[in-house]
N, C-alpha and C positions, 0 to 999 in steps of 0.2 A: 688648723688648730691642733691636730692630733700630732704627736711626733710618729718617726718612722724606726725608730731604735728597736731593736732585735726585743723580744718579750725578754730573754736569756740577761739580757746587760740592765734590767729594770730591776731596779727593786722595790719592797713597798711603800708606801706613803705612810702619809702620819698617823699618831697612833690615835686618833678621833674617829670611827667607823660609822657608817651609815648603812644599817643593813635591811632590804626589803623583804618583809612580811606579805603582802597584801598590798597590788597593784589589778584592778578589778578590769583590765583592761584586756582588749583583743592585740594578739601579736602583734601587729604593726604599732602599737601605742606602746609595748612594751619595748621594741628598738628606740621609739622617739622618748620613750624615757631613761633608756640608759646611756643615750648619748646627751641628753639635754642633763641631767644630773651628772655627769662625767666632765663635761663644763661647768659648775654650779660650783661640783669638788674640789675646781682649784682655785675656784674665787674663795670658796669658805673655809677652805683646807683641813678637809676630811677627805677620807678612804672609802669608797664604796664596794660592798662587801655582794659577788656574783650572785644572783640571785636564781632561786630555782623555779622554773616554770612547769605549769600543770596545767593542761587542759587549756592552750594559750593565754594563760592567766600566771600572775605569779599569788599565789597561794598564802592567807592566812595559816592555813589547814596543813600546807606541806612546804615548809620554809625551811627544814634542816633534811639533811639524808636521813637521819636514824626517823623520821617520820615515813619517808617512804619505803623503807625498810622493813617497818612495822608490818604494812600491808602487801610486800609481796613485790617490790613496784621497784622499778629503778629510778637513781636520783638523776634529775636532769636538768643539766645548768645552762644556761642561758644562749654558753657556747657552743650545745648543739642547733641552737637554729642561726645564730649570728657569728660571724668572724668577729671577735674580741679583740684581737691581738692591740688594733691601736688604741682600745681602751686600757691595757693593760700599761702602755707604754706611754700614758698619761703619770707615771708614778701615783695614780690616785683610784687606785679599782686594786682589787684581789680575788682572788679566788677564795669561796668558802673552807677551803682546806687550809691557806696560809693565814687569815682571820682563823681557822679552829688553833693553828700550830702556835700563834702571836700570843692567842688567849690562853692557851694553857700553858705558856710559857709564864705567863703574869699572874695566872690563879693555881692553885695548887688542887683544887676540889674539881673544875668542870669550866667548860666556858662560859663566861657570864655577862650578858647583854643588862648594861645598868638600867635602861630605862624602854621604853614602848612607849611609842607619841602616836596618841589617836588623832584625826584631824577632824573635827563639826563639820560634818557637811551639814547638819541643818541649825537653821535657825536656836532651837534648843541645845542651851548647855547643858555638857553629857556630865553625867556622875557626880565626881567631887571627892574628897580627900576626907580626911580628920579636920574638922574646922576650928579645928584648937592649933592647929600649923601653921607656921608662919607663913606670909604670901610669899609666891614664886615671882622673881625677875621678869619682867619683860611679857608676853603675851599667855606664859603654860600657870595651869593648874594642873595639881594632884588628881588622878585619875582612877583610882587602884579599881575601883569596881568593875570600869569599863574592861579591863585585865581579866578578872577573872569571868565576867560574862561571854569575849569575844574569844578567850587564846584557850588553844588542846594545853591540857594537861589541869594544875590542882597546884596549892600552895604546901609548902614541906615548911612546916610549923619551927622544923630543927632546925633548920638554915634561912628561915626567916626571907624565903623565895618563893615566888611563883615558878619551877617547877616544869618547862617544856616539855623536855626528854629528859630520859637520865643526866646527858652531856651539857646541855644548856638546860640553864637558870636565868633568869631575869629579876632586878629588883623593885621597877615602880612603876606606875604607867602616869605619862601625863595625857593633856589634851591641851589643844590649842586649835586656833582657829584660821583655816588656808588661806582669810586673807593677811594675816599677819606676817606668811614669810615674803619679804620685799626686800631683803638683802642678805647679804653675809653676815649683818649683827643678829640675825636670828638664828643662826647654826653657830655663832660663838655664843648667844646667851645660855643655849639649850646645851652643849658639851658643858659648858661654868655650872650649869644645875648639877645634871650628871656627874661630874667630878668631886664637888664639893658638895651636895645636898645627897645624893645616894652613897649610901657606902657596902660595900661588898661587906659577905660576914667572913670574921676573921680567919677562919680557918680556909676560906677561900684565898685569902691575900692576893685578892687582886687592886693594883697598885700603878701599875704603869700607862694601860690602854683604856680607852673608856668607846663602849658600843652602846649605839643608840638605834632599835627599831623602828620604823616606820611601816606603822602596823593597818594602816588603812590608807595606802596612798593611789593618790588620781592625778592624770595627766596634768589637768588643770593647778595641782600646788605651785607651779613655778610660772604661773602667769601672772605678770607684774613684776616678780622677780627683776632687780639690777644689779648687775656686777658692782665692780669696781670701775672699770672702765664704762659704764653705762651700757651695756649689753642687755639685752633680752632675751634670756635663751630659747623662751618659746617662737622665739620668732627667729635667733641669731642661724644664720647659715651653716650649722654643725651640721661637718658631711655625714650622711647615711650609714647607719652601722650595712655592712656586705652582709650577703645570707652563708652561711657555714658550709665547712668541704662536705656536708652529710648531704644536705639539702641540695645542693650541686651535684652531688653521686647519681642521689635519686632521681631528679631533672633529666639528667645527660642520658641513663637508663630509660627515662620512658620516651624519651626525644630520639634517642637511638633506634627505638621497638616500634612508635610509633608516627614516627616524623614523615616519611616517606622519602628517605635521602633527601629530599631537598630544601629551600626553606617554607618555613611556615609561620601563623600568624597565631597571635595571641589575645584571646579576648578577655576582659575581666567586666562583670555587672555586681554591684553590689547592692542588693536591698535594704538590708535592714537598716541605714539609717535614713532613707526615706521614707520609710514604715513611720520610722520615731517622729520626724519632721512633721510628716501630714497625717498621723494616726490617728487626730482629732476628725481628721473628712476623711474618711476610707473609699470613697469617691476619687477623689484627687490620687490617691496613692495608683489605684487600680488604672487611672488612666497616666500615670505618670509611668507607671509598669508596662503599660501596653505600648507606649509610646517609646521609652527607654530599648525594651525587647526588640522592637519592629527596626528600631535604627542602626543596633549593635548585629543584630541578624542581617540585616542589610549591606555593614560595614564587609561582613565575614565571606557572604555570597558574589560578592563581588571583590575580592582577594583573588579567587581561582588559585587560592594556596589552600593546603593542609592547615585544619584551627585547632586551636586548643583552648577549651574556654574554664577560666576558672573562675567561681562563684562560690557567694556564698550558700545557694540554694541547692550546690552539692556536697559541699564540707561540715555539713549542720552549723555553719556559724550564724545563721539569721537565727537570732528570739524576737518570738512576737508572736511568730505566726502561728502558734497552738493557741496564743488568746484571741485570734481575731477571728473576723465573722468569716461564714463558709464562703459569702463572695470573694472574700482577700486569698482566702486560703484556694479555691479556685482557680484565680486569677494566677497565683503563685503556681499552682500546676503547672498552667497555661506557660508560662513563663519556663519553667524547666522543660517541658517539652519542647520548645521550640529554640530554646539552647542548645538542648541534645542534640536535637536536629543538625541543629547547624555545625558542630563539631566533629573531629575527627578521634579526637582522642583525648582524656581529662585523668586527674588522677583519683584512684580508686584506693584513700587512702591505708588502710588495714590491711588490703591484699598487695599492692603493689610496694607501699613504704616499709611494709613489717612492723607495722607499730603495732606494737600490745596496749600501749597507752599516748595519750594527750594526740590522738590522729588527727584532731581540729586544729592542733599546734603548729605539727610537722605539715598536714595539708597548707597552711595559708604560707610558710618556707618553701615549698617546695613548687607550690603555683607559684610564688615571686621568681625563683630561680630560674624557672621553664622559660617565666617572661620575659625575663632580660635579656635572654637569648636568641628570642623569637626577631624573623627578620622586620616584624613591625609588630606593633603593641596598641588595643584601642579597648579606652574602658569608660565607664558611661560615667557620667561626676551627679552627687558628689562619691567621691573613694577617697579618704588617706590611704588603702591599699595602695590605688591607683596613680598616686602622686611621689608615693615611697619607690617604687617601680620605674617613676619617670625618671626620679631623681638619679636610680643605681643605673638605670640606662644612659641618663646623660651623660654622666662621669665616662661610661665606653664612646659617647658621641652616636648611639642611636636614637630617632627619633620616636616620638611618642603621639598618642591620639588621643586628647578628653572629648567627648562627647557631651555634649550641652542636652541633653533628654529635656525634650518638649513636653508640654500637654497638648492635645489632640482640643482643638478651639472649636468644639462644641460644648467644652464641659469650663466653666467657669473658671479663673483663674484662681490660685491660692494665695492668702492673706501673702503682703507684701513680705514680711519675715522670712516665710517660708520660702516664696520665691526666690528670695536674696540665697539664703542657704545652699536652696539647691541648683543656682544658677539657669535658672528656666529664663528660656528668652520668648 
């Protein structure tokens, strides 16, 4: 899908921009959305504008530099944890510097994102406009309230904005509803709003480019999604975005320090989204942990290689487990104990990566990196970590291990649902 041409011989794509705000997801959702939306961009033909991640999240709160700037913080774009380059060489992606340099080439005041698309996640339609406005095209309403309740910053009465940072302005918010985007007519109805229903204020004269936020986005908006060609990206075979020369450095560093010269094995167990699954029986989860543990310890003991195990139970990426009951949270002890146990060496991210900030980011880059290298790989399902790792390994032709994690048949089986989810046999 992706071309191979030198990032240097590319240049940008059209002047329609899709820039991410607010992506509430864990690093691994944040690759699978920049390469599923980099496919998307050339069926709809817009430009997706590099998005800066926080805290392995791409951030409402810190979507431009001059925000993390504010607080002390360096900007960090996407391209520190992923090799971009054939995203770039799609002619449909940019770097936030060459969207700031396009925009202030086009507006004379500051750069100016015409519109913020909120998406309903729930049931309740959000906000609303002036209802003296006439109705919008196609599935958006006027949203302006949701704007100034969710975004930093305050509306400038004089330029008739809402007001980010100095540098960026925006002029309207709409909303619309994820299941409505189902093709490429819904990113040319939404630029046609944009262009023609927003208008920059004059003294800005912005006139050529037209940017659109997408100020609350989830994995899930491009499911259903069909190209032109009848594609489905959420499902379509877009190769893996690669983990970054950074994440690589750090990897080959602790693999060098603590490998033992020779090869070694890689574990991954991830909890929390079987917490989410069976959070209703916290029974079920605790034996689905005990059972999970017991197997991937097993796997590792019987290696008689050096392991390296990465988790989310050491990178603080599980939530949950400060709302759950002392048995889970026990159980979760239990569980990291005896992962330590089994391992030889993990990454200790602050001290060993140097990260002053988003450590949960660079940990979950820098455990994929380690993995991929590792002379075998076995992680407990379900993991999209775990499956994103199989995939960068495939492409080298190493093999991978899922783990089918039982429950232990004393304790009652889990509604059918669940079971499906988590592949329990």
């Amino acid at each position: 899908m992706f071309s191979t041409r030198s990032v240097n011989e590319v240049g940008v794509g059209p002047p329609n921009h899709i820039m991410l705000l607010d992506g509430w997801e864990r690093m691994v959702n944040i690759q699978y959305m920049l390469r599923r939306l980099a496919h998307v961009s050339m069926d709809g033909n817009f430009t997706l504008v590099e998005p800066f991640v926080y805290e392995s999240k791409v951030s409402l709160w810190r979507s431009a530099p001059e925000m993390f700037h504010k607080d002390k913080l360096r900007a960090q774009a996407a391209s520190r944890y992923f090799r971009t380059a054939d995203l770039y060489n799609t002619r449909h992606y940019m770097s936030y510097a060459q969207w700031q340099q396009r925009a202030h080439s086009a507006c004379t005041h500051a750069s100016f994102v015409h519109a913020v698309l909120f998406f309903t996640w729930s049931e309740q339609q959000w906000g609303g406009g002036n209802k003296s406005e006439e109705e919008l095209p196609g599935p958006f309403w006027w949203c302006d309230s949701e704007m100034r309740k969710r975004m930093p910053g305050g509306s400038n009465r004089t330029l008739g904005v809402h007001q980010v940072t100095r540098s960026v302005h925006v002029g309207r918010a709409l909303c619309a509803s994820p299941r409505s985007v189902r093709n490429r007519a819904f990113f040319a109805t939404l630029f046609h709003i944009a262009r023609t229903r927003i208008r920059a204020p004059r003294r800005m004269g912005c006139a050529r480019c037209v940017t659109v936020a997408l100020g609350n986005y989830r994995k899930h908006v491009l499911e259903g999604y069909r190209t032109v060609f009848g594609d489905e990206p959420s499902r379509h075979r877009v190769p893996p975005l690669d983990l970054s020369d950074e994440a690589k450095r750090i990897a080959s560093a602790l693999i060098e320090r603590h490998g033992k010269g020779g090869g070694f094995m890689a574990l991954h167990m991830r909890t929390g989204k079987a917490y989410t699954l069976l959070a209703k029986n916290e029974s079920h989860f605790e034996a689905w942990l005990a059972a999970c543990t017991a197997a991937l310890v097993g796997e590792a003991r019987a290696s008689h290689m050096a392991v390296y195990v990465a988790s989310d139970l050491f990178n603080e990426g599980w939530r949950g487990g400060e709302r759950a009951s002392e048995g889970v949270q026990g159980a979760l002890d239990a569980a990291r104990r005896a992962l330590a146990e089994a391992s030889h060496f993990r990454l200790h991210a602050t001290a060993e990566a140097a990260v002053r900030q988003d450590a949960m980011g660079m940990a979950a880059a820098v455990d994929a990196a380690v993995a991929v290298r590792a002379q075998r790989f076995v992680f407990g399902e379900p993991s999209s970590f775990g499956q994103w790792v199989r995939e960068l390994r495939a492409q080298r032709g190493r093999h991978s291990l899922g783990v089918r994690c039982a429950l232990r048949p004393t304790w009652r089986p889990p509604p059918p649902r669940a079971a499906a989810a988590l592949k329990i046999t």
